[in-house]
Short mmCIF file of the C-alpha atoms (twelve columns), coordinates in Angstrom:
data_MODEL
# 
_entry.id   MODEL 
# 
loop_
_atom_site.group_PDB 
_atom_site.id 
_atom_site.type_symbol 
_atom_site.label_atom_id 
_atom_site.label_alt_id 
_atom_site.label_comp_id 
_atom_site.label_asym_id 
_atom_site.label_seq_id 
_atom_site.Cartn_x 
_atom_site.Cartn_y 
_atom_site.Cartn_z 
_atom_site.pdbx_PDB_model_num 
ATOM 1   C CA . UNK A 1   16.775 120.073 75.566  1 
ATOM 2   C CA . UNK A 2   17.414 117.193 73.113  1 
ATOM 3   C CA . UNK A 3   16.694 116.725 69.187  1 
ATOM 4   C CA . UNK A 4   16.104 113.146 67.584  1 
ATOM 5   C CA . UNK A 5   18.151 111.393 65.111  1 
ATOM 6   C CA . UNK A 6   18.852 108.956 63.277  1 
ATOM 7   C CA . UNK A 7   22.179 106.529 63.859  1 
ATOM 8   C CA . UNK A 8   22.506 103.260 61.866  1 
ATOM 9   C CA . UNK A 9   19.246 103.091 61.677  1 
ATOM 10  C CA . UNK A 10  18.109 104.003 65.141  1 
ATOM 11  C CA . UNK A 11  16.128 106.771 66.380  1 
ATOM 12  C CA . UNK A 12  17.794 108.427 69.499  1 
ATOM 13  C CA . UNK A 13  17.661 111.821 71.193  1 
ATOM 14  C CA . UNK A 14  20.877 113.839 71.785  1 
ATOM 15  C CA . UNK A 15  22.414 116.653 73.962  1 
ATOM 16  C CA . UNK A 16  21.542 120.098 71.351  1 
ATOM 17  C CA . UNK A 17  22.261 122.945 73.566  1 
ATOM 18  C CA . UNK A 18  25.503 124.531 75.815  1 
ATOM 19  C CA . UNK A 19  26.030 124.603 79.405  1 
ATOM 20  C CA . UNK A 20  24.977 127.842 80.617  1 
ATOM 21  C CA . UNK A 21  26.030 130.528 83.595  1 
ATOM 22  C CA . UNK A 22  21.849 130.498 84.313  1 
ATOM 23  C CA . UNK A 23  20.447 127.371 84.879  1 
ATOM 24  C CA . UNK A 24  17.344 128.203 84.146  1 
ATOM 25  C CA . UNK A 25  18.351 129.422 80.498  1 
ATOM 26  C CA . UNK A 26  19.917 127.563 77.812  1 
ATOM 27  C CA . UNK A 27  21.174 128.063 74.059  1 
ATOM 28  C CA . UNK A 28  20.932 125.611 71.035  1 
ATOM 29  C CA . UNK A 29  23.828 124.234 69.340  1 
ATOM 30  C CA . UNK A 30  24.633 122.165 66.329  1 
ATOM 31  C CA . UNK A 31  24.202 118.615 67.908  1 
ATOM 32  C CA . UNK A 32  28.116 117.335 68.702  1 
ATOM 33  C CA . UNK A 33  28.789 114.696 71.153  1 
ATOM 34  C CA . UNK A 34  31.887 113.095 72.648  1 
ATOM 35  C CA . UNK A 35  32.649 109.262 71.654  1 
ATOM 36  C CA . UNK A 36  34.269 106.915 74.333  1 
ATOM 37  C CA . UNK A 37  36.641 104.127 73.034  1 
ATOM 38  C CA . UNK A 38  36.803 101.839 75.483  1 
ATOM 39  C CA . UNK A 39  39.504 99.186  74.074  1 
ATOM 40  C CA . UNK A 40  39.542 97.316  76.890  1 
ATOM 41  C CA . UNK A 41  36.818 96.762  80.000  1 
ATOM 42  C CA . UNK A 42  39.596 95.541  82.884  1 
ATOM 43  C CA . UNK A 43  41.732 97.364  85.270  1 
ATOM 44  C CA . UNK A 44  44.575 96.747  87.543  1 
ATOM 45  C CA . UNK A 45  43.606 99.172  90.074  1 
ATOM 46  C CA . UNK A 46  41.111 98.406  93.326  1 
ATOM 47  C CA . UNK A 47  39.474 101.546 94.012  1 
ATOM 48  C CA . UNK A 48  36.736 101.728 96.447  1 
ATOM 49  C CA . UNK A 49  34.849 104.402 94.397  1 
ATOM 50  C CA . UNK A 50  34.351 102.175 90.965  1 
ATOM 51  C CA . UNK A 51  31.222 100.762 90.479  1 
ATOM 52  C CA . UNK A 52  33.456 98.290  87.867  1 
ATOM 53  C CA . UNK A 53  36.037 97.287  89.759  1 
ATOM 54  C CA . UNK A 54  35.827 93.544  89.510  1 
ATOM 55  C CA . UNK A 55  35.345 93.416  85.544  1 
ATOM 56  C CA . UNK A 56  38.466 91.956  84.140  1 
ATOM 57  C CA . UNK A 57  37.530 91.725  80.409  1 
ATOM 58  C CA . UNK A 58  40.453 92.858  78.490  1 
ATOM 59  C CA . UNK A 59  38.208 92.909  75.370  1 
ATOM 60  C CA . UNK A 60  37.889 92.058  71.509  1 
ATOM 61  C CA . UNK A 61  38.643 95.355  69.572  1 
ATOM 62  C CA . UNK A 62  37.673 95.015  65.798  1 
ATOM 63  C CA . UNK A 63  39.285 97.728  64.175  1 
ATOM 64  C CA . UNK A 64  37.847 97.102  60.870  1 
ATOM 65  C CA . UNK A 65  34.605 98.032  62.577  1 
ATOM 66  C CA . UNK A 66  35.775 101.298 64.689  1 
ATOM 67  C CA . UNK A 67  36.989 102.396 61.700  1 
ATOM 68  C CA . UNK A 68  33.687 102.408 59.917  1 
ATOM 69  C CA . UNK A 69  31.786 103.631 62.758  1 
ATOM 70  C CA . UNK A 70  34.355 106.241 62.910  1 
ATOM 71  C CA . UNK A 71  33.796 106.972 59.370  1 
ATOM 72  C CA . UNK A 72  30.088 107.155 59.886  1 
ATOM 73  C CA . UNK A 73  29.915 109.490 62.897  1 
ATOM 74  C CA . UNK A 74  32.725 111.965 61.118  1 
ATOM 75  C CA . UNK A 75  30.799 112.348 57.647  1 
ATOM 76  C CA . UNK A 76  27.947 112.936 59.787  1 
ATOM 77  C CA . UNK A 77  29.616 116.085 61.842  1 
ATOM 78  C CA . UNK A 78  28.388 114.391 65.184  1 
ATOM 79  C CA . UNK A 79  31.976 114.258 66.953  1 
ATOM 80  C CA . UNK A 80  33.152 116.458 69.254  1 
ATOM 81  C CA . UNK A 81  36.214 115.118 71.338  1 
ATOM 82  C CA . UNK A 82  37.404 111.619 71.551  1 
ATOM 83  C CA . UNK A 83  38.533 109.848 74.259  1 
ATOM 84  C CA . UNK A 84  40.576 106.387 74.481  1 
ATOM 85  C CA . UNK A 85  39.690 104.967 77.684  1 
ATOM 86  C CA . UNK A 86  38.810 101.514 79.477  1 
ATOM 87  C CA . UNK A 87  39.250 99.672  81.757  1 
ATOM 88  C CA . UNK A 88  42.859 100.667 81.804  1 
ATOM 89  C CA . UNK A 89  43.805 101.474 78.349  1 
ATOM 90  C CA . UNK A 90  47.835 101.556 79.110  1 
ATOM 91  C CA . UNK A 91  47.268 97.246  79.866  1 
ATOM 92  C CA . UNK A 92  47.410 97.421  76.695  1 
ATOM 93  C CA . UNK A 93  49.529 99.456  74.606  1 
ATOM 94  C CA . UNK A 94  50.119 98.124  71.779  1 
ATOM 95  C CA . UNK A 95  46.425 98.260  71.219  1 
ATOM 96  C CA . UNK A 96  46.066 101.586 72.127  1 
ATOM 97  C CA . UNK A 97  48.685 102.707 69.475  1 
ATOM 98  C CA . UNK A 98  47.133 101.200 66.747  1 
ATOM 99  C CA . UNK A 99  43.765 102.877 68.013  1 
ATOM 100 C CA . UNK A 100 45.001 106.199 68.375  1 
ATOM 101 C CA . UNK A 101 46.858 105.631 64.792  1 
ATOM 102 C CA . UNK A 102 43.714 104.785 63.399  1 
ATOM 103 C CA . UNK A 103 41.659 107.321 64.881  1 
ATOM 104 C CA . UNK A 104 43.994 109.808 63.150  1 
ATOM 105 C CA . UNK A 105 43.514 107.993 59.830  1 
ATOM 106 C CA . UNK A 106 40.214 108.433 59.751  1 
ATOM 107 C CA . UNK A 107 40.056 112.122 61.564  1 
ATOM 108 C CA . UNK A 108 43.635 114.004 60.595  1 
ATOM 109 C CA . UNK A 109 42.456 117.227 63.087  1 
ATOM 110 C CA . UNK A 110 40.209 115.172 65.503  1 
ATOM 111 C CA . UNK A 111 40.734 116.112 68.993  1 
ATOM 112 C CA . UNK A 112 41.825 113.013 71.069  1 
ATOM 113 C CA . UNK A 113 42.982 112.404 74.700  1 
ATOM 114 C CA . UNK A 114 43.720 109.006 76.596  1 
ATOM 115 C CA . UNK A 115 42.092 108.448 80.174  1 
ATOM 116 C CA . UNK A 116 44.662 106.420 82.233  1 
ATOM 117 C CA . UNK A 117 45.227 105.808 86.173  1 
ATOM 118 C CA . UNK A 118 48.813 106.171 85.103  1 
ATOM 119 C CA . UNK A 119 50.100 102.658 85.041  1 
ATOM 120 C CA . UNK A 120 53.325 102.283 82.447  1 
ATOM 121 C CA . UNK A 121 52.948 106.376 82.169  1 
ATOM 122 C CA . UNK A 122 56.748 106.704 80.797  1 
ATOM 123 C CA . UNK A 123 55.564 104.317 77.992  1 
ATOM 124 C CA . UNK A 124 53.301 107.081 76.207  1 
ATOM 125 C CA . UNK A 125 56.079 108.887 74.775  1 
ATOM 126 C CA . UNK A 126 56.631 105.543 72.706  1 
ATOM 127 C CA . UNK A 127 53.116 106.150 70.806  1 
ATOM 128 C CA . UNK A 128 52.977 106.666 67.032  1 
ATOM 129 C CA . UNK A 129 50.513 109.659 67.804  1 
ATOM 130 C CA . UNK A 130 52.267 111.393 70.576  1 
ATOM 131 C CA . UNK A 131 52.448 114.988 68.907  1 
ATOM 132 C CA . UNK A 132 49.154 114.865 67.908  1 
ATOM 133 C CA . UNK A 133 47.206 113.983 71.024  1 
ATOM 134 C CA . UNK A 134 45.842 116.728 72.528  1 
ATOM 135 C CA . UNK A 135 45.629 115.484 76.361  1 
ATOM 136 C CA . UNK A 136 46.094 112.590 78.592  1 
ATOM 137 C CA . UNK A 137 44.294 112.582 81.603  1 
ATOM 138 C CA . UNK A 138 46.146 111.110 84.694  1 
ATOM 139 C CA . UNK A 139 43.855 109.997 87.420  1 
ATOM 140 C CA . UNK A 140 45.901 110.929 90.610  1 
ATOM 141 C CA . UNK A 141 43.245 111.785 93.573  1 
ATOM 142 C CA . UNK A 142 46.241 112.686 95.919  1 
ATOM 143 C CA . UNK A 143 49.241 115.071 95.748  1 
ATOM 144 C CA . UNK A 144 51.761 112.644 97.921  1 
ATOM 145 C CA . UNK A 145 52.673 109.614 95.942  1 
ATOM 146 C CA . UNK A 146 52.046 107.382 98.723  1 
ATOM 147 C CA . UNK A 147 48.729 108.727 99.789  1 
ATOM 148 C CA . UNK A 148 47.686 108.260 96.050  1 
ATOM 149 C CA . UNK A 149 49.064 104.213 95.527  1 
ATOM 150 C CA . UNK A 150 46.736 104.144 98.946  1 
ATOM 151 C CA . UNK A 151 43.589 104.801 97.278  1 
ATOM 152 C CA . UNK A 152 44.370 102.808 93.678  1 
ATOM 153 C CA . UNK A 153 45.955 100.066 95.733  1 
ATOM 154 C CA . UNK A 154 48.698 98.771  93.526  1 
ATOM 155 C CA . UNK A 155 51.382 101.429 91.832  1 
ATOM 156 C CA . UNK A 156 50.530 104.159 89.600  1 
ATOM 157 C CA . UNK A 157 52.352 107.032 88.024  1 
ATOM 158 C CA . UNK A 158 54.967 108.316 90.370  1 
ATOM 159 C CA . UNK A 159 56.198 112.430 90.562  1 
ATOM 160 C CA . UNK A 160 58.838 110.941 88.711  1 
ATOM 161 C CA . UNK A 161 56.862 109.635 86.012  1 
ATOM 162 C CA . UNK A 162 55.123 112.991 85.205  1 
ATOM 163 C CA . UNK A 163 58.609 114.465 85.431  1 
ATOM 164 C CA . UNK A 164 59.885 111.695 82.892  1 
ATOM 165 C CA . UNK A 165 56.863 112.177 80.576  1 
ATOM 166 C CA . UNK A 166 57.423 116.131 80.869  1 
ATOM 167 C CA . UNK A 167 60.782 115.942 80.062  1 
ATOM 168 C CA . UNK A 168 60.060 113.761 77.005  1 
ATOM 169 C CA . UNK A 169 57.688 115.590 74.731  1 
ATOM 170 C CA . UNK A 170 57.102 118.531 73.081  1 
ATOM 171 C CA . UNK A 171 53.521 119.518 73.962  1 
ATOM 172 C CA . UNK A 172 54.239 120.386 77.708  1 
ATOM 173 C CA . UNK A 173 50.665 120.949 78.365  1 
ATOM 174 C CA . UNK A 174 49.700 117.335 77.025  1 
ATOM 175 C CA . UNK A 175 49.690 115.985 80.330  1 
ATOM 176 C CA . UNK A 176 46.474 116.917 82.884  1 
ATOM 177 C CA . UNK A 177 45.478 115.975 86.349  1 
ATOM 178 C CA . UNK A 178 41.980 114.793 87.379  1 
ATOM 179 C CA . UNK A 179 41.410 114.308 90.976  1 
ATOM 180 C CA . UNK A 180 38.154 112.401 92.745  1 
ATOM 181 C CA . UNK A 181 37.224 115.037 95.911  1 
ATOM 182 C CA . UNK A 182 37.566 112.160 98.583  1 
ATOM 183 C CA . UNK A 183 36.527 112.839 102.163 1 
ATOM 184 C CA . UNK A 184 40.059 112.746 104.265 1 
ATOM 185 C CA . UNK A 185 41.677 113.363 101.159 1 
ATOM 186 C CA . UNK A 186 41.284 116.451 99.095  1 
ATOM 187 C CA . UNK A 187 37.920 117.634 100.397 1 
ATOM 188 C CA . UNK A 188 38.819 121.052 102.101 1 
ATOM 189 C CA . UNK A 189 40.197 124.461 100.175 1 
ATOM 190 C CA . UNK A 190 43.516 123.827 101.951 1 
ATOM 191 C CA . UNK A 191 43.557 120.298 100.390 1 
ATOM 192 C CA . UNK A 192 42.871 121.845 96.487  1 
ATOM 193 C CA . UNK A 193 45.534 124.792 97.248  1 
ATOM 194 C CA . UNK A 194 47.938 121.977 98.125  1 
ATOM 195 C CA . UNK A 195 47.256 119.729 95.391  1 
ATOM 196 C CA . UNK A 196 47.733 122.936 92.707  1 
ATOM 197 C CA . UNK A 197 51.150 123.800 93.898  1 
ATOM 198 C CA . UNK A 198 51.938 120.307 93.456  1 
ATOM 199 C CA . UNK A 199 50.642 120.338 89.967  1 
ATOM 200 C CA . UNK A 200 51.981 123.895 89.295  1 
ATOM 201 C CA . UNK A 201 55.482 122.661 90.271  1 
ATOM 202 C CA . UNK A 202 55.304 120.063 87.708  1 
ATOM 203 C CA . UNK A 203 54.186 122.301 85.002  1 
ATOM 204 C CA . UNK A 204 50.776 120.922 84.556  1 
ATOM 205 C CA . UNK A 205 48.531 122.768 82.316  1 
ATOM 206 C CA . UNK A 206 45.452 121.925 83.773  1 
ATOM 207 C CA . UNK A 207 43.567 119.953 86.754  1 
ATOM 208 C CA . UNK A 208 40.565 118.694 87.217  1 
ATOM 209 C CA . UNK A 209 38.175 118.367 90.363  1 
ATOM 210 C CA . UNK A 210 35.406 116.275 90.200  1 
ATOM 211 C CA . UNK A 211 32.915 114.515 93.332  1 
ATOM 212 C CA . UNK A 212 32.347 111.216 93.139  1 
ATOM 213 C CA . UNK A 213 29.068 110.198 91.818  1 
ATOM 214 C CA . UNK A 214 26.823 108.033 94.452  1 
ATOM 215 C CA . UNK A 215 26.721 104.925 92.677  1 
ATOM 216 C CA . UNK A 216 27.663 102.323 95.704  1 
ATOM 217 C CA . UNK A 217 28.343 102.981 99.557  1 
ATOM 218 C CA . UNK A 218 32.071 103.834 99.726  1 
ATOM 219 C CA . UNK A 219 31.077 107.012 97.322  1 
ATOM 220 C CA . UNK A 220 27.990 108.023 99.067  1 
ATOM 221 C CA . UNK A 221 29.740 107.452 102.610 1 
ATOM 222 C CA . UNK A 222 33.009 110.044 101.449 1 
ATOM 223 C CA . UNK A 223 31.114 112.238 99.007  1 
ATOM 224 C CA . UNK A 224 32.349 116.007 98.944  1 
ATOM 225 C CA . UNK A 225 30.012 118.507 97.503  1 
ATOM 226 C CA . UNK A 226 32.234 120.727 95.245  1 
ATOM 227 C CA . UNK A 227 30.546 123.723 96.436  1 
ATOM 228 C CA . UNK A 228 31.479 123.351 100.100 1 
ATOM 229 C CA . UNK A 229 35.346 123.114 98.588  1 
ATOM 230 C CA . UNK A 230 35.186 125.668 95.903  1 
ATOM 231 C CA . UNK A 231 33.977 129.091 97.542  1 
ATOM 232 C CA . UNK A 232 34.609 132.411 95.255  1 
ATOM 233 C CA . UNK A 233 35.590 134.540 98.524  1 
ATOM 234 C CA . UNK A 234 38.475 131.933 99.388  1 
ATOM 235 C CA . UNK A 235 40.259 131.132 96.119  1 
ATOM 236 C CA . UNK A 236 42.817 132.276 94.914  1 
ATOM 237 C CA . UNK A 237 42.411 134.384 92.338  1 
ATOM 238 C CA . UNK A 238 38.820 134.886 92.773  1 
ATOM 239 C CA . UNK A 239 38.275 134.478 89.142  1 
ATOM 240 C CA . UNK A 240 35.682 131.565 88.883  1 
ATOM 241 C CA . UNK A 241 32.981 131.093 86.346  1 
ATOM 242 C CA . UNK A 242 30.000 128.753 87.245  1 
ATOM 243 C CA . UNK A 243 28.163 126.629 84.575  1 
ATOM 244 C CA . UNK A 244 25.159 124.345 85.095  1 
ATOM 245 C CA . UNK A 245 23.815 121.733 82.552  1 
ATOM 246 C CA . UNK A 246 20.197 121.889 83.452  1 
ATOM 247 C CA . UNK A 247 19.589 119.751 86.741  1 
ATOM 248 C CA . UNK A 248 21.995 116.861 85.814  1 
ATOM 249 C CA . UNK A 249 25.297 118.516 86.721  1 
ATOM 250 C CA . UNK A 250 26.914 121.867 87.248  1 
ATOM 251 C CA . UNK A 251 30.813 122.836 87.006  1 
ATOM 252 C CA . UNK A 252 33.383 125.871 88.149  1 
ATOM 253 C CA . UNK A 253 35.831 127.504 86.104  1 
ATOM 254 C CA . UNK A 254 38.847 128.913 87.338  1 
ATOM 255 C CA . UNK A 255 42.856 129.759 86.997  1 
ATOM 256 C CA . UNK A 256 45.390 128.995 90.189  1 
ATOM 257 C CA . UNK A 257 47.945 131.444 90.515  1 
ATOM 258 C CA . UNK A 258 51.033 129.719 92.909  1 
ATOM 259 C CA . UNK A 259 52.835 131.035 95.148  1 
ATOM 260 C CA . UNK A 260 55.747 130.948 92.462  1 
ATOM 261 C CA . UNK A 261 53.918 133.136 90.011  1 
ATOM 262 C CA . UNK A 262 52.652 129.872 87.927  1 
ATOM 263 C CA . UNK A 263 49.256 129.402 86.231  1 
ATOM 264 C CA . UNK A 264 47.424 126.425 86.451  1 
ATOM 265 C CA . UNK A 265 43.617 126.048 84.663  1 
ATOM 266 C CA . UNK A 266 41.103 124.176 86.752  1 
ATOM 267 C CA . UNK A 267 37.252 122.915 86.895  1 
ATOM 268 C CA . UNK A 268 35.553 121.400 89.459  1 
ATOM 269 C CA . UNK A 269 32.380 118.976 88.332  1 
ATOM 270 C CA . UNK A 270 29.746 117.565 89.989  1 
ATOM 271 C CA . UNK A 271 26.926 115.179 88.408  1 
ATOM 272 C CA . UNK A 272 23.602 115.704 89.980  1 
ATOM 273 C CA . UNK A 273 21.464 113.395 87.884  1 
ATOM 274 C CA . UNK A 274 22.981 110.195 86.924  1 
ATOM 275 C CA . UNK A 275 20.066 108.956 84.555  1 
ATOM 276 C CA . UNK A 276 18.699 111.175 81.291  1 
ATOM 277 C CA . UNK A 277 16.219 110.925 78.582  1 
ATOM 278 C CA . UNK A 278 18.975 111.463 76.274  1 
ATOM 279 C CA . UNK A 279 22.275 110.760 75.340  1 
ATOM 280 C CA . UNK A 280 25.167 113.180 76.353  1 
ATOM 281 C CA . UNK A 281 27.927 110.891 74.463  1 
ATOM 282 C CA . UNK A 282 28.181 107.560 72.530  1 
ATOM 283 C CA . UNK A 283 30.986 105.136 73.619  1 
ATOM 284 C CA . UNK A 284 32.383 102.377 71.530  1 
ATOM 285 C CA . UNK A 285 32.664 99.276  73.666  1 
ATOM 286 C CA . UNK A 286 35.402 96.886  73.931  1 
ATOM 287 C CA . UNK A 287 32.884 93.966  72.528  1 
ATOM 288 C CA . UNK A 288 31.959 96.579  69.752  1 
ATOM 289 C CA . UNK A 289 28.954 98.106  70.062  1 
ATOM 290 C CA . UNK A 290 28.446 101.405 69.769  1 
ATOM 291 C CA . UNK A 291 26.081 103.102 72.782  1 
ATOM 292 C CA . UNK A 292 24.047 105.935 73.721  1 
ATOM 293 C CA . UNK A 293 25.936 106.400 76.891  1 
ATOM 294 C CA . UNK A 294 27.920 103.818 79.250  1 
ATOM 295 C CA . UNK A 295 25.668 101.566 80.177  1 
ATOM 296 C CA . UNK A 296 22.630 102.454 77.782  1 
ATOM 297 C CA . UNK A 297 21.125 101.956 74.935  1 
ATOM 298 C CA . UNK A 298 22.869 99.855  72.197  1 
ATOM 299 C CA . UNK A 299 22.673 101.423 68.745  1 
ATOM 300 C CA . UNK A 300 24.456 98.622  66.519  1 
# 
């Protein structure tokens, strides 16, 4: 399930093996893990679901030191994907340009995508690194702009704003959707099918389903199991692949056909297990250390 290394001096135990269709079986790979930047640790929004909703840090980057640890995880072939993420990384955008600038310094081909709620959205065309990002991930839990400022509770990116972003680049599928199944919200098949013809319309690329993971009383009180939502009989097309990651979470596969003729790629994911024996990513923290996971283990 895991194989030990050794990081700055550290001996930890890493994710070594793929998701699989079988639970019960699983197949080794060359040990490759995602790394979190988190350049800042506060956000604007107030959603009921985050467990870190009142931290307001907007951190200390030291890029001097991301880029070594950058450096060090690259010559050692440990990174998969990287992701620039918070807090709220678009607080701070100037920040997040030089991050994303330096990431590419360091990494010419490395894959990288920006986690935002979608605060100052239009603002992203602005960044140095715009053609070479390869995704930004827009929370947006609700298809009706109004329903969706309702859970964030303060503004967020607008219909408008996708349109505006769309409009404004030249990798149209650079922009994705990632949506928290919310009980009242989008927590039926009705709901999804909805919420894809709103994305299709928009020319999304792909959208993302995910249930909240139980980690205070709002999220275990409207928790929707994604398997009660995503049935193989009832969507449309019934082309779904199911993975599982052991016991700790499982995820669907699938492609949305609208009623316009338009493709859309989705995945539903749902964490089982929040605790592990070992570490699934490493995430660069906006007081720079460099973890095991959010929350764990410190390695420098």
């Amino acid at each position: 399930m895991y194989e030990e290394i050794e990081i700055f001096g550290e001996k930890i135990r890493i994710k070594n093996y793929l998701c699989s269709s079988n639970p019960n079986k699983i197949k080794r790979q060359n040990a490759k893990l995602n790394l979190y930047i988190k350049i800042n640790d506060a956000c604007n929004a107030k959603c009921e679901f985050c467990s870190n909703r009142d931290m307001q840090d907007m951190g200390n980057i030291n890029l001097e030191k991301l880029e070594y640890v950058l450096d060090y995880l690259n010559k050692r072939n440990l990174l998969n994907r990287i992701s620039i993420t918070g807090g709220e990384p678009m607080l701070k955008l100037d920040l997040l340009n030089k991050v994303a600038n330096l990431i590419f310094k360091v990494i010419p081909n490395a894959m990288v995508t920006i986690n935002t709620n979608g605060f100052n959205l239009r603002k992203v065309v602005n960044l140095d690194s715009i053609n070479k990002i390869e995704g930004i991930h827009i929370s947006r839990h609700y298809y009706e702009d109004e329903l969706n400022k309702q859970i964030f509770k303060m503004d967020v990116a607008t219909k408008k704003d996708i349109e505006y972003v769309m409009s404004n680049v030249t990798n149209k599928k650079i922009l994705r959707l990632n949506c928290l199944l919310i009980k009242d919200y989008i927590d039926k098949p009705e709901e999804v099918e909805k919420y894809l013809e709103f994305a299709s319309e928009l020319g999304i690329f792909r959208v993302g389903f995910v249930s909240l993971m139980k980690v205070n009383d709002y999220c275990k009180e409207n928790y929707i199991n994604f398997n009660s939502v995503f049935k193989k009989e009832i969507m449309n097309p019934k082309t779904i692949a199911h993975f599982y990651d052991m016991n700790i979470c499982e995820c669907i596969n699938g492609v949305y056909i609208s009623k316009k003729g338009k493709f859309v790629e989705w995945y539903a994911r749902m964490t089982k297990e929040l605790n592990c024996e070992y570490s699934r990513q490493f995430v660069y923290t906006s007081d720079n250390k460099l973890t095991t996971g959010f929350g764990k283990e410190i390695i420098i």
